[in-house]
N, C-alpha and C positions, 0 to 999 in steps of 0.2 A: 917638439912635444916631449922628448926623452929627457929634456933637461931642464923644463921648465919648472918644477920644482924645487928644485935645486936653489933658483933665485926667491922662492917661498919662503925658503928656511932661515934666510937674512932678514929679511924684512920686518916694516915693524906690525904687517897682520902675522906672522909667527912668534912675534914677542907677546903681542894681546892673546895671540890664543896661548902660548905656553906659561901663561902670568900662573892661572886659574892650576896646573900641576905645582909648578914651585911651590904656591902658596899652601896646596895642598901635603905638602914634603916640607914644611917649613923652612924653607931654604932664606939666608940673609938674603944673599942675590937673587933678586927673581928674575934676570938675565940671564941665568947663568946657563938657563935651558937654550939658549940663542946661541950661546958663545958657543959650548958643548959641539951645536950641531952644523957650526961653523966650516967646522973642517971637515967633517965626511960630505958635505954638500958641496963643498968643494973639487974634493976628490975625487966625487962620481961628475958631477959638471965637466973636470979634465976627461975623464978616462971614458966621457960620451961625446966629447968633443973629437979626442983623437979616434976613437971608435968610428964615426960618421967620416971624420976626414981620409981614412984607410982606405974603408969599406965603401962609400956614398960616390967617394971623388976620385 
């Protein structure tokens, strides 16, 4: 549950829901809110991953 979010932020319901800001910010890419948040979801995915694997196991 710590990390399932993380898989949110790929996805393509985070791209429909981040269409509606880009568009809003006139942005050419309306991706671009995806890619963006690409790698901190990543990030925190690892560093809850090794967290649990420390700690849990």
């Amino acid at each position: 549950m710590l990390s399932g979010y993380c898989g949110t932020l790929l996805t393509p319901m985070a791209a429909n829901f981040n269409v509606v800001p880009a568009a809003l910010l006139e942005r050419e890419d309306k991706y671009l809110v995806v890619k963006v948040q690409a790698v901190p979801a990543l990030v925190i995915l690892a560093a809850n991953i090794a967290l649990m694997y420390t700690l849990a196991f």
